[in-house]
C-alpha positions, 0 to 999 in steps of 0.5 A: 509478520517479519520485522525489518533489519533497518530503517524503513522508507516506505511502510504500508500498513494494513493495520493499526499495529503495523504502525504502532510496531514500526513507524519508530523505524523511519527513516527521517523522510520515511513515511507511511501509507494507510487507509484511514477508512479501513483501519477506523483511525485518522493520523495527523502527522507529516509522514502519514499518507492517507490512500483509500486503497480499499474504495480505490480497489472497489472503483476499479472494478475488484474487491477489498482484498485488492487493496494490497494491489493498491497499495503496490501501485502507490509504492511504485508511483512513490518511487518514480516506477512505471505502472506497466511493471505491476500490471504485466507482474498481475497479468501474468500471475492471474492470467485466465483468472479475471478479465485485466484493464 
């Protein structure tokens, strides 16, 4: 695990540590994505998206460990970035592996 240097705009964090470590680092419009199912904790504050990152990766036809890809995709959604970046980073990076969408 790396620590930041800065502020942090976006933290996505995979486990509970992660956002007891870090979520002091915000910025004051930074905000943190997580997936209460697969972390067993809900947080009911303003800065805190709730993303299924897992069932989300489930649905579309991969696995748990998916969910990084996930929460790539909902990162580059929050910064306004075309979703074709990711998927041809992916095709390239996994080319011959599993069949792509």
């Amino acid at each position: 695990m790396s620590a930041p240097r800065g502020k942090i705009n976006i933290l996505a964090a995979f486990d509970n540590e992660s956002i007891a470590r870090y979520e002091g680092q915000l910025t004051e419009h930074g905000q943190v994505i997580y997936d209460s199912h697969s972390l067993k904790m809900s947080y009911d504050k303003p800065q805190f998206l709730d993303i299924p990152f897992e069932a989300l990766a489930l649905e579309h036809g991969g696995s748990k460990i998916m969910a990084n890809t996930v929460a790539t995709g909902a990162i580059m959604g929050m910064l306004g970035m075309e979703p074709d970046i990711l998927l041809g980073l992916l095709r390239k990076r996994f080319s011959g592996r599993a069949k792509m969408r």
